[in-house]
C-alpha positions in Angstrom: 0.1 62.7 -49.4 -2.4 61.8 -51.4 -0.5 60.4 -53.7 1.0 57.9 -51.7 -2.2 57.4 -50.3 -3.7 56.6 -53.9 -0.8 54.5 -54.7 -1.0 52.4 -51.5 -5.4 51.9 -52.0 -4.0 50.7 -55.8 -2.0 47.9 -54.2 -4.1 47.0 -51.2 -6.7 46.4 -54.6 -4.7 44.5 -56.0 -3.9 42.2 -53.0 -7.8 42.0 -52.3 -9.5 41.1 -49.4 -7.3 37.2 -49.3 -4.1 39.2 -49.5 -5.0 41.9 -47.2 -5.7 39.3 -44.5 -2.6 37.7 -45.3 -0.4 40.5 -44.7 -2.3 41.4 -41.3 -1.5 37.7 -40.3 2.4 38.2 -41.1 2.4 41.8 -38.9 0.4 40.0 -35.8 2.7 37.0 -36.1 5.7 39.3 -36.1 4.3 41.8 -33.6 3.7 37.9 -31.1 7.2 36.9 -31.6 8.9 40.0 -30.9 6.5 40.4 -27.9 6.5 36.9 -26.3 8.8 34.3 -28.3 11.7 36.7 -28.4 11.7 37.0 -24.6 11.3 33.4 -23.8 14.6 32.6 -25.8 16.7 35.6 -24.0 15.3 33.6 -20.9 16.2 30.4 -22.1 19.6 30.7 -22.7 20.2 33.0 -19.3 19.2 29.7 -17.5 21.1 27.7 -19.5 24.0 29.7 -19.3 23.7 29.7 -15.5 23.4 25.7 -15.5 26.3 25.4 -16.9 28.3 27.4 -14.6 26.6 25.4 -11.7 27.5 22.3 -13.5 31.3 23.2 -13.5 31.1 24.2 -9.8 29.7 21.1 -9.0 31.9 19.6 -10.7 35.0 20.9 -9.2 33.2 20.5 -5.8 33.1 16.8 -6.1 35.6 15.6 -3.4 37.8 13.2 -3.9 37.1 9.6 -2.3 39.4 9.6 0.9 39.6 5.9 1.5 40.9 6.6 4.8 38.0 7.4 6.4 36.5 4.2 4.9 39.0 2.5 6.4 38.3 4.2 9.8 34.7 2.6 9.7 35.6 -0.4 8.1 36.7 -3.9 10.0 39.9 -5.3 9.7 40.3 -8.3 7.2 41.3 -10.8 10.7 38.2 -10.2 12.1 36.1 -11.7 9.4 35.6 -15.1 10.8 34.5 -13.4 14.3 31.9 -11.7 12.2 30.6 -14.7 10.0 30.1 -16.2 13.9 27.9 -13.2 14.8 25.6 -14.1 11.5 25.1 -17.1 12.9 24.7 -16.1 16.3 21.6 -13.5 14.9 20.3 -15.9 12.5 19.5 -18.5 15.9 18.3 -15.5 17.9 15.7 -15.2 14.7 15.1 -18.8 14.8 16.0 -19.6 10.6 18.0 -22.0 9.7 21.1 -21.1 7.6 21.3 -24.7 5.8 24.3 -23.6 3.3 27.0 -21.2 3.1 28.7 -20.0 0.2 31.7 -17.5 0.9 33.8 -16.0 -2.1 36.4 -13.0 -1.5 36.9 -10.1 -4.2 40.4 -8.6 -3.5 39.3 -4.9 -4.2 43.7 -3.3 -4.6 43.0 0.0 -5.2 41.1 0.5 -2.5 42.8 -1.7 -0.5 39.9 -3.7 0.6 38.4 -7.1 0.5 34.8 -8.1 -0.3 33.6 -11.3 1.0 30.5 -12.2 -0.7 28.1 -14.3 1.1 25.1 -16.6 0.3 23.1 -18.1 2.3 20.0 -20.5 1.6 17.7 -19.9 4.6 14.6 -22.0 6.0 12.4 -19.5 8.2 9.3 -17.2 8.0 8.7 -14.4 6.2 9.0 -11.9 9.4 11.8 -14.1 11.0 14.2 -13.9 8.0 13.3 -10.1 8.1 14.0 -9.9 12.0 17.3 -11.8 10.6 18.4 -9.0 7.7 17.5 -6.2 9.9 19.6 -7.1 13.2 22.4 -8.2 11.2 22.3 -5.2 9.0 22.5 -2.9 11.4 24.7 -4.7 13.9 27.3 -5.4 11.3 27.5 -1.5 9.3 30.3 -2.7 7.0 27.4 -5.7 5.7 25.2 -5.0 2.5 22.9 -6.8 1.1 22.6 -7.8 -2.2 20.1 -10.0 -3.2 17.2 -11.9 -1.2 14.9 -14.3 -3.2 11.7 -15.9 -1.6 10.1 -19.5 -2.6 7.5 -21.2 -1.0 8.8 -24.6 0.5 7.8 -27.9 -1.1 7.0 -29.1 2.5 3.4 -28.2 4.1 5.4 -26.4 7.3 4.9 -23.2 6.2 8.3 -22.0 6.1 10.4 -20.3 2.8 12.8 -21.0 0.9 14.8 -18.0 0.7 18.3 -17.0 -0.9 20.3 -14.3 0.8 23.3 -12.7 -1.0 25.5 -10.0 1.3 28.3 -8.8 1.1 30.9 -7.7 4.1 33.5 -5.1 3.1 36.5 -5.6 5.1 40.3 -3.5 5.4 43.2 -5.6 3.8 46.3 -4.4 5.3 
């Protein structure tokens, strides 16, 4: 024993005080990894084995779209004029002025649906044109809106400018 004690005093010598240090750093720095990184990764990849598996359920869990019930919701293609009549009809009860119209129909086959795309340039307050998107919004659910777009008018009225874009999805049969 105390040979191995006289050999191991010989080398810690030789080492010196830099060395010895050194080799205490490397111990601690193994003794921390096997005691807190080493865990941390076993964690790591649990949870990212058990993300993956909840991706792939989700995954198979996506329905497919069932365009019938779309359809169900949806107004028939005939009754698209009937409806452009009713955006009128809310547009005077907001009291704004729809000045033009632009209409433009997207045939969408797969789905077997048509979107008429609808602009309007629109003369009115700020709280009118609102009053305007928001009853015909949710008077007509098969309406979206696109795009709106304020400008201050050149005249000294008070009144906007404004540019409304929407777009009514209708049933082709």
């Amino acid at each position: 024993m105390s040979r191995l004690a006289r050999t191991l005093n010989r080398r810690l010598a030789m080492l010196g005080v830099p060395g010895i240090m050194g080799v205490g750093i490397i111990i601690a720095c193994m003794a921390f990894y096997d005691a807190a990184i080493r865990p941390l990764q076993q964690q790591l990849v649990q949870r990212q084995q058990l993300l993956d598996e909840q991706r792939a359920l989700s995954a198979k869990a996506v329905p497919r779209a069932d365009w019938r019930t779309l359809h169900n919701f949806l107004p028939p293609q005939t009754q698209a004029d009937e409806i452009a009549a009713s955006i009128y009809r809310l547009a005077d009860a907001a009291q704004i002025d729809l000045r033009e119209a632009e209409y433009k129909e997207e045939n969408l086959d797969k789905a077997r649906m048509v979107a008429r795309h609808l602009n309007f340039s629109v003369n009115g307050g700020y709280f009118q044109v609102r009053q305007f998107l928001s009853s015909a919004l949710s008077e007509i659910p098969a309406l979206a809106l696109d795009a709106v777009s304020f400008q201050k008018s050149r005249n000294a009225n008070g009144l906007l400018e404004v540019r409304i874009a929407l777009t009514l999805y209708l049933v082709r049969y």
